[in-house]
C-alpha positions as CSV (number, residue, x, y, z in Angstrom):
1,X,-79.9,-3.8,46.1
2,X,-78.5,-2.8,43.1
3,X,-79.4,-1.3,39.7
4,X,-80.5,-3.7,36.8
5,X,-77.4,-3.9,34.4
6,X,-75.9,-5.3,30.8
7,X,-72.3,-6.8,30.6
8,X,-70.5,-8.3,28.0
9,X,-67.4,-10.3,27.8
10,X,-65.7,-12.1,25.1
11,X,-62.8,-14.6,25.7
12,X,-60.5,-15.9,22.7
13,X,-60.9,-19.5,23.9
14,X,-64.4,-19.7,24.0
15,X,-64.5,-18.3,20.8
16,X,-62.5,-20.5,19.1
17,X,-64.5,-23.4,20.6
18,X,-67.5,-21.9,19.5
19,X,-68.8,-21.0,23.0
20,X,-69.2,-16.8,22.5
21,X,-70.5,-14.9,25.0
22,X,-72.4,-12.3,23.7
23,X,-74.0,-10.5,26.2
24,X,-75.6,-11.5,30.0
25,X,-78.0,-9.4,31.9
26,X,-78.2,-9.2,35.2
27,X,-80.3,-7.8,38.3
28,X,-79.6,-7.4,41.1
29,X,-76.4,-9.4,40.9
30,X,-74.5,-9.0,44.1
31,X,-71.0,-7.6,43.9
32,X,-69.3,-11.1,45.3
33,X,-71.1,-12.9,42.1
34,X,-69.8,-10.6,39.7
35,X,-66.5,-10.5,41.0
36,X,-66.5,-14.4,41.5
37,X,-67.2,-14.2,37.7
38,X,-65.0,-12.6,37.0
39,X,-62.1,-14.1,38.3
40,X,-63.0,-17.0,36.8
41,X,-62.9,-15.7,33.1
42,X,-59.6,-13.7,34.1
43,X,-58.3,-17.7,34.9
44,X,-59.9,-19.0,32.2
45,X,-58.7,-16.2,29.9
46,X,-54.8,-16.5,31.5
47,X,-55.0,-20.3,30.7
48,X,-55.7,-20.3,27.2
49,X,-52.7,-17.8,26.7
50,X,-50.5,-19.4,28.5
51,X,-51.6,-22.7,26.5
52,X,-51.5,-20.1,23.5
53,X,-47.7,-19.0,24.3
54,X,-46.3,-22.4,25.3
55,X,-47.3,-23.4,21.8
56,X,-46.0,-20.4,20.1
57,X,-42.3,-21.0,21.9
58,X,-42.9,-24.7,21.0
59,X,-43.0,-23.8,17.0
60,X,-40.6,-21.5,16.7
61,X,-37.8,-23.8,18.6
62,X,-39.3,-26.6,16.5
63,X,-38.3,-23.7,13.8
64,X,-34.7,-22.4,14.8
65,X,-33.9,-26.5,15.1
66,X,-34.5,-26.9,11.8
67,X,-32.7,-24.4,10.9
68,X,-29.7,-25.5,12.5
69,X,-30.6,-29.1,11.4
70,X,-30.6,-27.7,8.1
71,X,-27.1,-25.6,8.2
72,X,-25.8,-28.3,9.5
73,X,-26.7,-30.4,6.6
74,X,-25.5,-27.6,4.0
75,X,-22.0,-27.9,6.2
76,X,-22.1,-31.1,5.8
77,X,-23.4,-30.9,1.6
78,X,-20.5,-28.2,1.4
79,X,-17.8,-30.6,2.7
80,X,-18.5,-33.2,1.2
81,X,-18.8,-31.4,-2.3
82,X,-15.7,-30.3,-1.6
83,X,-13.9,-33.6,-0.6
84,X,-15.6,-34.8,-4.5
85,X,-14.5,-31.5,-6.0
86,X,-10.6,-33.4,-4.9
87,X,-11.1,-36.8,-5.8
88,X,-12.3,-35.5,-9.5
89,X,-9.5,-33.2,-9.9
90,X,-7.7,-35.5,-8.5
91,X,-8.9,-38.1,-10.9
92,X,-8.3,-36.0,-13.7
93,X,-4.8,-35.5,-13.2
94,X,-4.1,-39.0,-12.6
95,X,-5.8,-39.7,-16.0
96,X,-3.7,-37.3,-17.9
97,X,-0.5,-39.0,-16.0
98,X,-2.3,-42.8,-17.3
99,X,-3.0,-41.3,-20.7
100,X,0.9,-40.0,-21.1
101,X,2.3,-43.5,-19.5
102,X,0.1,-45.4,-22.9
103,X,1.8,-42.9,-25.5
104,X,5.3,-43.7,-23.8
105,X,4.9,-47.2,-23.4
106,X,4.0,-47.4,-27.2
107,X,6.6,-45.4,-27.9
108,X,9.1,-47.4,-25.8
109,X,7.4,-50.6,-27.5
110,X,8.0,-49.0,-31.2
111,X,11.8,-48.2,-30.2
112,X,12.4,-51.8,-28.9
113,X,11.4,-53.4,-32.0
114,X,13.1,-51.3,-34.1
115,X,16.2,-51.8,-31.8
116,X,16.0,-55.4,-32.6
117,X,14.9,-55.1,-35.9
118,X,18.4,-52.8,-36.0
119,X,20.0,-55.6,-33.9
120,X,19.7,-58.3,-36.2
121,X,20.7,-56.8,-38.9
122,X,23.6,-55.6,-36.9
123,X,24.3,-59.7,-36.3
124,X,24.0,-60.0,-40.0
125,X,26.5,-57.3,-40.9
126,X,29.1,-58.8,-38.3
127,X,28.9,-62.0,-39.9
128,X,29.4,-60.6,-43.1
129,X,32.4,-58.3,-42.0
130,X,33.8,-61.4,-40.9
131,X,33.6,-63.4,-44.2
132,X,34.8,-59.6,-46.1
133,X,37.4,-59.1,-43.9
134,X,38.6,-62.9,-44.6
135,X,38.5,-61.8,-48.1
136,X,39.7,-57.9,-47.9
137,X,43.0,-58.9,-46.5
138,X,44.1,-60.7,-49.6
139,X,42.7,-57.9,-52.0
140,X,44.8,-55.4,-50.2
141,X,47.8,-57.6,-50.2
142,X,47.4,-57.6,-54.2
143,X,46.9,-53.7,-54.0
144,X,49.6,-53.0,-51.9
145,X,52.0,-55.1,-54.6
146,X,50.7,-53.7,-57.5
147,X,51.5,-50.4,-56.2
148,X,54.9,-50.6,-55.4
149,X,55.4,-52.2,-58.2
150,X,54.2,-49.0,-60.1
151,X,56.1,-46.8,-58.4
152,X,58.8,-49.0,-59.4
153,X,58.3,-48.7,-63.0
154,X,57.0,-44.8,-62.4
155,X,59.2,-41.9,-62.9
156,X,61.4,-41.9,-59.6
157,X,59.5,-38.5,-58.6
158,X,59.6,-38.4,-54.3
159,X,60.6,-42.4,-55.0
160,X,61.9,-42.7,-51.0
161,X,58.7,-41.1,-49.6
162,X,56.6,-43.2,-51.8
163,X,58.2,-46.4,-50.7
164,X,58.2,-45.3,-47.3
165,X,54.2,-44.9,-47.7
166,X,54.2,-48.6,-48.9
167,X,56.6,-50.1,-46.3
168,X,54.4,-48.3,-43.6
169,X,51.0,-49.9,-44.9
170,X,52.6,-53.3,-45.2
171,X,53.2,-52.8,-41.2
172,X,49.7,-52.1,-41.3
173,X,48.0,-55.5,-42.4
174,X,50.2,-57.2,-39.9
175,X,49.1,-55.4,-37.3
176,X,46.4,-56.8,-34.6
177,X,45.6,-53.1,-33.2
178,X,44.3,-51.5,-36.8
179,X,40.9,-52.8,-37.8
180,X,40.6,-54.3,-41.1
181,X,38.6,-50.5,-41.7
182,X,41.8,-48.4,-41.1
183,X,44.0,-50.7,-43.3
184,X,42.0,-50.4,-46.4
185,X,41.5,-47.1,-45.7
186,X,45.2,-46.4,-45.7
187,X,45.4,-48.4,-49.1
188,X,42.8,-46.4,-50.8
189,X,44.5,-43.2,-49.5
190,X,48.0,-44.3,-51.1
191,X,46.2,-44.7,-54.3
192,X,44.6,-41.4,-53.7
193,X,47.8,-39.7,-53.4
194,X,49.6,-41.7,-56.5
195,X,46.5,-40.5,-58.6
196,X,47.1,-37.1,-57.3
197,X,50.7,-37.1,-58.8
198,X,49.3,-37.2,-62.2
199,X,47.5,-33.8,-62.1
200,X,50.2,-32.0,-60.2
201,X,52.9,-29.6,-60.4
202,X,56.1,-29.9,-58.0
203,X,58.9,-28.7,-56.7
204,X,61.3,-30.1,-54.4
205,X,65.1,-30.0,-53.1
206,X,66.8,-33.6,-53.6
207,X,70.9,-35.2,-54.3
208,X,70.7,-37.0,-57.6
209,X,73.5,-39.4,-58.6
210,X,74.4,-38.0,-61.8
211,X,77.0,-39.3,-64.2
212,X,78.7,-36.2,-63.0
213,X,78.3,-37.4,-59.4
214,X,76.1,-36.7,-56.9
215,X,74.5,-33.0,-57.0
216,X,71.8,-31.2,-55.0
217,X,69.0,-29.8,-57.5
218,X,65.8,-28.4,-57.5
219,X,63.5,-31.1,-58.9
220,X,60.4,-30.2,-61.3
221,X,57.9,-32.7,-61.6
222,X,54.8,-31.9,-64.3
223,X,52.7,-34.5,-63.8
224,X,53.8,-37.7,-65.2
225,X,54.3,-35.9,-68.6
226,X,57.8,-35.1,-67.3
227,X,60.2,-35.1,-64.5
228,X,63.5,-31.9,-64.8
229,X,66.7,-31.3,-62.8
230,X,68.3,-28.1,-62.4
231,X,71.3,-27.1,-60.2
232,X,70.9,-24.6,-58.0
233,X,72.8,-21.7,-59.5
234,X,70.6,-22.7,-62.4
235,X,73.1,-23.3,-65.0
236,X,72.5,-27.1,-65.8
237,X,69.4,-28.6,-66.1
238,X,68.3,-32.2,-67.6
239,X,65.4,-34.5,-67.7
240,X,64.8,-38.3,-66.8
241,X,64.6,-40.3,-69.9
242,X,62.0,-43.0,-69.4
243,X,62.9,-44.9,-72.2
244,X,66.8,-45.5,-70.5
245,X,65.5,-45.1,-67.0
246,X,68.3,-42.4,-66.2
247,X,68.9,-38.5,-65.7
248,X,69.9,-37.2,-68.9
249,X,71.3,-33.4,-69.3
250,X,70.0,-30.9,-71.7
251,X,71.1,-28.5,-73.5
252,X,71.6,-24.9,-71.7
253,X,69.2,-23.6,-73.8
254,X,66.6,-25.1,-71.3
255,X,67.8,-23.5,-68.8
256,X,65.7,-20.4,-69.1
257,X,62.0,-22.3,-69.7
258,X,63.0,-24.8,-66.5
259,X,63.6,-21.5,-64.3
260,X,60.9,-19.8,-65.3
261,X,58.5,-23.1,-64.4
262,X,60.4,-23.4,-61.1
263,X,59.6,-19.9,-60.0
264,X,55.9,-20.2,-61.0
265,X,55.4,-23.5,-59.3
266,X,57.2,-21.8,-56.2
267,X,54.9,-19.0,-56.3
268,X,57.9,-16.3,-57.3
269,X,56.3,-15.7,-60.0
270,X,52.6,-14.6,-60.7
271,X,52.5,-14.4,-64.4
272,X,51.2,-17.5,-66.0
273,X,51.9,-18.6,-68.9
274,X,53.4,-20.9,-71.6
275,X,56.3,-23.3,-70.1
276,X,58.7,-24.1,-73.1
277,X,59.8,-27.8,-71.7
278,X,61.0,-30.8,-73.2
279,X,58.0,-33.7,-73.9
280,X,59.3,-36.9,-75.0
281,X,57.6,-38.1,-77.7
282,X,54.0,-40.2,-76.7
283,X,55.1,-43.4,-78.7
284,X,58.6,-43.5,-76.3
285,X,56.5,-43.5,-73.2
């Protein structure tokens, strides 16, 4: 019925079972044979790529979920890096805070025991301050009477004003509001200023009950070398004798050296220079 004829067909999946078709001949093959054949390699054919594809789709979501399995992870990896990236900095800082905390407290620790180191000698000296004061206020007592009794015997230079100062620190040692600090300060300041009186050079306005009678004078104090009167219009002068404990005049030929030293002490004069005074004699002091 038909001409004798080759055909060939290959097919993937019998080729990868190792079933390969490599040629069939046939003769006088009917057309409803061949086309029964051929349908059933089409199916077979159909079936293996569909088995093919499902398999494909299969791996490559198996793929994309690890993907996102594994961004996911990374997410994860990224936050929680993070979150330790914190707690370390976090750390770090609290260490420095720790590590400044141990200097101060050893600090602090150092201060305290110097504070009571300080403290009891602090209780020492206020015991002792309480045994010196015990004992100060008698020396001062003494210091106080020995001065006044120099001024007594002293030329009578600002005599008032000096026993003024002395009737004032008396006061002083009596008197609950002064500390025991401020009264021997006072004393050692009168001696100060006594002391002072030696090395100085004076002038001041004062009466003076003379054997004339009372008279305002100018006063001119060198020292303790020598204590001068002169009246005001500068025309009697004298001295205070030591020796007799009284003002005694001098001659008017004094008169001129006494100005001269009152001017310069006063400033009216700039001119230093030799003051021609009467000294007593050292061995009448």
């Amino acid at each position: 019925m038909g001409k004798t004829g080759t055909a060939f067909f290959v097919d993937s999946s019998l080729s990868n079972a190792g079933d390969t078709i490599k040629s069939a001949t046939f003769s006088r093959v009917n057309k409803s044979s061949l086309t029964r054949a051929l349908v059933g390699t089409a199916i077979l054919v159909f079936t293996s790529t569909s088995v093919l594809a499902d398999k494909t789709d299969d791996i490559v979501n198996l793929g994309l979920k690890r993907s996102k399995d594994a961004a996911a992870s990374q997410v994860r990896i990224d936050t929680i890096s993070e979150a330790t990236d914190k707690v370390i900095s976090k750390y770090q800082q609290e260490s420095k805070v720790v590590d400044g905390l141990k200097v101060y407290n050893d600090r602090m620790r150092r201060t305290l025991k110097a504070q009571e180191v300080a403290m009891g000698k602090l209780e020492t000296s206020i015991d002792d301050a309480s045994l010196i004061e015990r004992q100060i206020v008698p020396l001062m007592l003494r210091m106080i009477e020995g001065l006044d009794q120099f001024i007594a015997a002293d030329v009578p230079y600002k005599r008032a004003e000096r026993e003024e100062r002395i009737s004032r620190i008396r006061g002083y040692l009596t008197n609950a509001n002064i500390s025991a600090a401020e009264r021997f300060r006072q004393v050692l300041e009168a001696y100060s200023i006594e002391n002072a009186y030696g090395k100085s050079l004076d002038v001041y306005r004062d009466t003076l009950n003379l054997d004339s009678g009372d008279l305002t004078v100018n006063v001119l104090q060198v020292g303790r070398v020598g204590l001068y009167y002169q009246t005001l219009d500068g025309l009697v002068s004298g001295y205070w004798d030591r020796k007799n404990n009284k003002w005694v005049a001098l001659d008017s030929s004094f008169n001129g050296g006494i100005t001269k030293t009152i001017r310069i002490v006063l400033g009216k004069e700039s001119n230093k220079q030799l003051m021609p005074l009467p000294i007593a004699a050292p061995e009448s002091l």
